[in-house]
C-alpha atoms as one frame of an Amber mdcrd trajectory, in Angstrom:
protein
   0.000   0.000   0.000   1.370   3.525  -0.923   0.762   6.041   1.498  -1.374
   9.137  -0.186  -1.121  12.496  -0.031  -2.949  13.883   3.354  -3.920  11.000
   4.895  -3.566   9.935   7.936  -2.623   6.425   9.548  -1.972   4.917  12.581
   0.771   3.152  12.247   3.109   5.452  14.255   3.204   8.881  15.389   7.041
   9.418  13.325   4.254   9.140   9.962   2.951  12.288  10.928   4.270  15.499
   8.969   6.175  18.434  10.588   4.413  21.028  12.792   4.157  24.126  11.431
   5.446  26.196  14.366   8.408  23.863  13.936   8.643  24.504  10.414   8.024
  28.316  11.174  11.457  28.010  13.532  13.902  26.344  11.260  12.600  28.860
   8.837  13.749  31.389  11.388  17.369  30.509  11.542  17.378  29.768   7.775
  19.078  33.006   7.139  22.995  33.705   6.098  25.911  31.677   7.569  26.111
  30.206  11.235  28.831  28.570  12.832  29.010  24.569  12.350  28.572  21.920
  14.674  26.770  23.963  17.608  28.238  27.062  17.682  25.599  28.869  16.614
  22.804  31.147  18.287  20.004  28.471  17.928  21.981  26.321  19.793  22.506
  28.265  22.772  19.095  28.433  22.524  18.406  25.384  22.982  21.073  25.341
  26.039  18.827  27.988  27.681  15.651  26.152  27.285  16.612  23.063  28.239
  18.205  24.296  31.684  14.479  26.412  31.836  13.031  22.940  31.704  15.166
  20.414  33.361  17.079  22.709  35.657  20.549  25.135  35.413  22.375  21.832
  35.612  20.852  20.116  32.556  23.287  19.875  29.374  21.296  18.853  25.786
  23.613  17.285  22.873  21.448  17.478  19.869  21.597  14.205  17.651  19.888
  12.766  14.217  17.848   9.953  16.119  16.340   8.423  18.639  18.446   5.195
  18.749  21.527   7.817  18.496  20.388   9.195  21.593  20.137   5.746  23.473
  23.225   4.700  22.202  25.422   7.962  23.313  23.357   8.442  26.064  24.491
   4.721  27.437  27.762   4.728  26.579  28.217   7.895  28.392  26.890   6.230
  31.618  28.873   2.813  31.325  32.081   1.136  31.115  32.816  -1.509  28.536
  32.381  -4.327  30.707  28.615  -2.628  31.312  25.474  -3.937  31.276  22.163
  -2.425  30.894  18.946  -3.402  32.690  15.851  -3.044  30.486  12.522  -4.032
  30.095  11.699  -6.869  27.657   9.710  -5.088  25.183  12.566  -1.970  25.373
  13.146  -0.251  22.040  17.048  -0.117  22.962  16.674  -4.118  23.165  14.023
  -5.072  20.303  14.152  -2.116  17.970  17.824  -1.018  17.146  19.248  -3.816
  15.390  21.163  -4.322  18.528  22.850  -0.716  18.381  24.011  -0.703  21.969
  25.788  -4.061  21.722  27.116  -3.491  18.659  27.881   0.172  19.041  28.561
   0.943  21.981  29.311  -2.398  23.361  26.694  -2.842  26.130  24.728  -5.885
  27.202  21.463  -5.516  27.937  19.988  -7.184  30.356  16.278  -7.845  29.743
  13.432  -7.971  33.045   9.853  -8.915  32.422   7.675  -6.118  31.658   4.103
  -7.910  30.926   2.352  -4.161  31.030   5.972  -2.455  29.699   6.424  -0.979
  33.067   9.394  -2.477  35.429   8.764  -3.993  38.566  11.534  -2.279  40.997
  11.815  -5.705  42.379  12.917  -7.245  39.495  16.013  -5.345  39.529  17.643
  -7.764  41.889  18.046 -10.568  39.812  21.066  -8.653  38.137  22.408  -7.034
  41.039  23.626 -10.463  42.078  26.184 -10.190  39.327  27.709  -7.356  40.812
  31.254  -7.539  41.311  31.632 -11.336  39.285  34.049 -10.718  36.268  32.156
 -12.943  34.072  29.422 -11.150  34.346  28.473  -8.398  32.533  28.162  -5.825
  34.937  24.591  -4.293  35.634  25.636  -0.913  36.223  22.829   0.695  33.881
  19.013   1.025  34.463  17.258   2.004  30.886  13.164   3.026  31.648  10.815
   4.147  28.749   8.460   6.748  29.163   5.857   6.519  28.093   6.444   2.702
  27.401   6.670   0.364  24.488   2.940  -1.040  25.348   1.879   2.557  25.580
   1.238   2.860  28.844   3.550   5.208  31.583   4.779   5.091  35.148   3.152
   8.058  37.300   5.635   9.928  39.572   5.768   7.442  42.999   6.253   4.419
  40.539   8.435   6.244  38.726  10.129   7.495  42.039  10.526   3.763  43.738
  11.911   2.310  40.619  14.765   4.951  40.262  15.338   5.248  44.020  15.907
   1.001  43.995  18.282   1.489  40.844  20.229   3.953  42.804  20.492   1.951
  45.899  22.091  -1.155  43.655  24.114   1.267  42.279  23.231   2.070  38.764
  22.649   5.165  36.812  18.983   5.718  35.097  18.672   6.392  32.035  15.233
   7.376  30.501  14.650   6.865  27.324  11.930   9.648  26.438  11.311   9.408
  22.882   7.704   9.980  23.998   8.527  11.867  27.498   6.142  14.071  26.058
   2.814  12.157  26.176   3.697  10.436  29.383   4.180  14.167  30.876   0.398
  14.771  28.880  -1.062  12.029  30.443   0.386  12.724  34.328  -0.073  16.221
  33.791   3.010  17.175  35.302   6.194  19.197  33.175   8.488  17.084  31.077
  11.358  17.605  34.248   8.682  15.352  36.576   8.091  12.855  34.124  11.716
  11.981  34.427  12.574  12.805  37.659  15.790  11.097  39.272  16.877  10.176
  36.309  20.712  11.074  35.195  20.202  10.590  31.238  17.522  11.407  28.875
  17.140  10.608  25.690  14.407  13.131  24.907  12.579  12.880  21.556  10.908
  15.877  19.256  10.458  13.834  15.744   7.557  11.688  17.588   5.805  14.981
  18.848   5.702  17.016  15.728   9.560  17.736  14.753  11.303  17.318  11.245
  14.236  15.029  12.890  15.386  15.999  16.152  16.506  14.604  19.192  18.432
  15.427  22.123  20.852  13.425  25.165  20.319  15.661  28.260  22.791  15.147
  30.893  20.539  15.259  33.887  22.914  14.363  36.952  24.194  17.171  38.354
  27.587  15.150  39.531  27.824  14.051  35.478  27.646  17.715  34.383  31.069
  18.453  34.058  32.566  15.387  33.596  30.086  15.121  30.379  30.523  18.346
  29.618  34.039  17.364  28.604  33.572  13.671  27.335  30.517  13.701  25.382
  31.111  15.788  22.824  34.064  13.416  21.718  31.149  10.624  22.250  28.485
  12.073  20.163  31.307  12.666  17.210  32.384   9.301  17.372  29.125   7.811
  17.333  28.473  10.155  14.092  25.806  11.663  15.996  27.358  15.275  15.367
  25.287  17.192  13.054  27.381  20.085  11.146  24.464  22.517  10.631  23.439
  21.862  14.346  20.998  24.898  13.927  18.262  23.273  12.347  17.707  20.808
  15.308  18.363  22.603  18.139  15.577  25.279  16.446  13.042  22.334  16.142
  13.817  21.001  19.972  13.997  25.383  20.986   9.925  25.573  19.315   8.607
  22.468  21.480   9.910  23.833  24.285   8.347  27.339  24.135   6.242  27.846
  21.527   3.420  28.501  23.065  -0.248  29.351  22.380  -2.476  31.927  24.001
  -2.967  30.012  26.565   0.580  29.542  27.840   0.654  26.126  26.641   4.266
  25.012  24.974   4.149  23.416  21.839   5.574  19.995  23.300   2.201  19.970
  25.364  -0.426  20.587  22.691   0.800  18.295  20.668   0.919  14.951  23.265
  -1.969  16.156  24.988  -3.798  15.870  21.463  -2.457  12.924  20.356  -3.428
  11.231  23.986  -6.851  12.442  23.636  -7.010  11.098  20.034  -5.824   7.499
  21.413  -8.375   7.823  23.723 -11.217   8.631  21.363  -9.998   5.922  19.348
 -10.268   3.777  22.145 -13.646   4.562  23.162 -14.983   4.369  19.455 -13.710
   0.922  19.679 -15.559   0.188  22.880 -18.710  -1.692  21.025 -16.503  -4.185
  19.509 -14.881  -4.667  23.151 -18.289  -5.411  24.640 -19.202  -7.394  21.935
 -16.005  -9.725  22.495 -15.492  -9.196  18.792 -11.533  -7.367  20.077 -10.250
  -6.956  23.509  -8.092  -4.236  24.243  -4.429  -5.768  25.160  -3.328  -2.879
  27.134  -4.348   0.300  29.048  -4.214   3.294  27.219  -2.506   5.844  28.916
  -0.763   8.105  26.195  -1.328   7.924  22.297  -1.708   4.329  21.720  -3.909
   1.580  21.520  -3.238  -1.915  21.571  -5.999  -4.177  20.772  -6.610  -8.126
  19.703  -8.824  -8.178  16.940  -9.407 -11.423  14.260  -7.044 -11.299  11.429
  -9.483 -11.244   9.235 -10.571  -7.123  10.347  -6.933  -6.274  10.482  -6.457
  -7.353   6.634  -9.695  -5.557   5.598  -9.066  -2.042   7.937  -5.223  -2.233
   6.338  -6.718  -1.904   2.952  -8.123   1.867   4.573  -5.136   2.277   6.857
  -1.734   1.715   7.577  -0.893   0.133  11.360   1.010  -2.555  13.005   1.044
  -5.706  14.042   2.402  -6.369  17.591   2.159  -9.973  18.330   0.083 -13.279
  17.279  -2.925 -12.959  19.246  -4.170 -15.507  22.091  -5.862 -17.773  19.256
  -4.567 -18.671  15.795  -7.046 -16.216  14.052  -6.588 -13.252  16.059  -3.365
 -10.593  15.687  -2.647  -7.741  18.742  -2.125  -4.728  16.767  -0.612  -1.211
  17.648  -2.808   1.913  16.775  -1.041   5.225  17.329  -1.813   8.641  17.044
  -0.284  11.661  16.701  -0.695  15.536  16.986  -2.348  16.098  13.703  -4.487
  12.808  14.255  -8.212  14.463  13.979 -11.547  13.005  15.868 -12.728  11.845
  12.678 -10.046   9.685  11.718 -10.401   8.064  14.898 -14.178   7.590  14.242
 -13.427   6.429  10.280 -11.534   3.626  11.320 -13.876   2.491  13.658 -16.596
   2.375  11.645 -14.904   0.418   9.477 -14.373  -1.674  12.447 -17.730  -1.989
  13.259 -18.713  -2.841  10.240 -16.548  -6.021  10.489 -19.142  -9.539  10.361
């Protein structure tokens, strides 16, 4: 199936197009020569919103992608010998072609996650391999927020899982590529949604940017040791982006664009795109009660996973693009993902769902 001109799908939220007030802001610094490679007035920025939002400690290092982010963002945080405690649906283990074991030479070290959120107590079966040399050493805690199954840890579970990774003596790293609906959905700012954490990866391209991601050092006891070290890191990783600029503009817009209503950009967009999964959700509701589907997972940010025959999914795929997740819990049904995004409309939501219920 080609994808036409305008319309929208639901097979992730990186289909949708660019924002225009992000668009409107690379625009902006689109004018005569700038120094390369972050020394340029878009990039300091960038510096100053970032500190606005995460505190005067925070350092961002703009990079191309979201897996560059996890992958400089890690190896900043561990030695060679590390290992990196994850959850078993995490992107950094199941999506990256194995980036952070091939790049950056991390193991990771997968818990059980059945609802994508980590059970602090589940930490301890790696800290037992603490201090044994043939063992790679779980020195690294990687948490998604919002998670892979679309659903997000609120502040106190958020809160005991860091504090117990601290205690066993690893960093946290957050890997945020949608910190942005998970700080939506809590209503809390993007610094809470994170908080204790000494990494971010924190993602724009998912919440209306062109391509744009940032690591932000965090830690206030990493700041100046990163300060120093990273840079190198995000150069060798060929994460280093000459005509820095553009990004850092992109990331600068989410941050503080803001409406009439005070509202930054970052917010209107995940808030949308939440209330859009929601919708969805709800539309869906008749086939739920009707044990035609069954809804696989809360929804708590901008997606919905739902079991439906095989037989719907192949007709509502001839409409709309989406994907499949896992085999269902019978041979003719298939768990699909259906995401939405900040230009997702209600009557998208309602299309597909009437196609849905149309299903016999």
């Amino acid at each position: 199936m080609s994808t036409s001109p305008g319309r929208t799908d639901f097979a992730s939220d990186n289909y949708a197009p660019v924002h225009p007030e992000v668009f409107s802001a690379m625009a902006d610094v689109n004018v005569g020569h700038e120094a390369a490679y972050g020394a340029d007035a878009a990039t300091a920025g960038l510096d100053a919103a970032v500190a606005a939002e995460f505190g005067e400690h925070a350092l961002a290092f703009p990079v191309f992608n979201g897996t560059g982010a996890n992958v400089v963002s890690l190896m900043a945080m561990s030695p060679r010998w590390g290992g990196v405690v994850a959850s078993e649906h995490a992107h950094i283990h199941r999506d990256e072609n194995g980036a952070p074991e091939r790049v950056g030479g991390l193991k990771i070290l997968t818990v059980p996650a059945a609802d994508g959120r980590i059970d602090p107590a589940s930490l301890q079966s790696w800290a037992a391999d603490l201090g044994d040399e043939h063992r790679a050493q779980p020195l690294v805690l990687s948490v998604t927020q919002s998670t892979e199954l679309g659903t997000v840890y609120d502040l106190a579970a958020l809160a005991a899982l860091v504090d117990r990774a601290h205690a066993l003596g690893m960093r946290v790293h957050v890997d945020g590529a949608r910190l942005a609906n998970a700080a939506a959905a809590l209503g809390v700012s993007l610094a809470q949604a994170c908080a204790g954490a000494d990494m971010l990866s924190f993602g724009g391209t998912k919440n209306g940017a062109m391509g744009a991601e940032a690591v932000v050092v965090l830690a206030p006891d990493l700041r100046d040791s990163l300060a120093t070290d990273l840079p190198h890191l995000r150069k060798a990783t060929m994460q280093l982006g000459s005509k820095m600029r553009y990004a850092s503009a992109q990331l600068t817009a989410l941050l503080t664009s803001r409406d009439d209503s005070g509202d930054p950009l970052w917010l209107r967009n995940a808030r949308h795109a939440n209330a859009m999964a929601e919708l969805l959700r709800d539309a869906l509701e008749p086939l739920a009660s009707a044990g035609v589907v069954r809804f696989a997972q809360a929804t708590e940010a901008n997606a919905v996973f739902v079991e439906m025959p095989r037989e719907l999914a192949a007709q509502l795929r001839e409409t709309y693009r989406f994907y499949d997740w896992q085999p269902g819990t019978a041979p003719q049904t298939v768990e699909v993902r259906l995401m939405c995004s900040w230009d997702t409309a209600p009557a998208d939501c309602e299309a597909l769902a009437s196609l849905a219920r149309a299903y016999k």
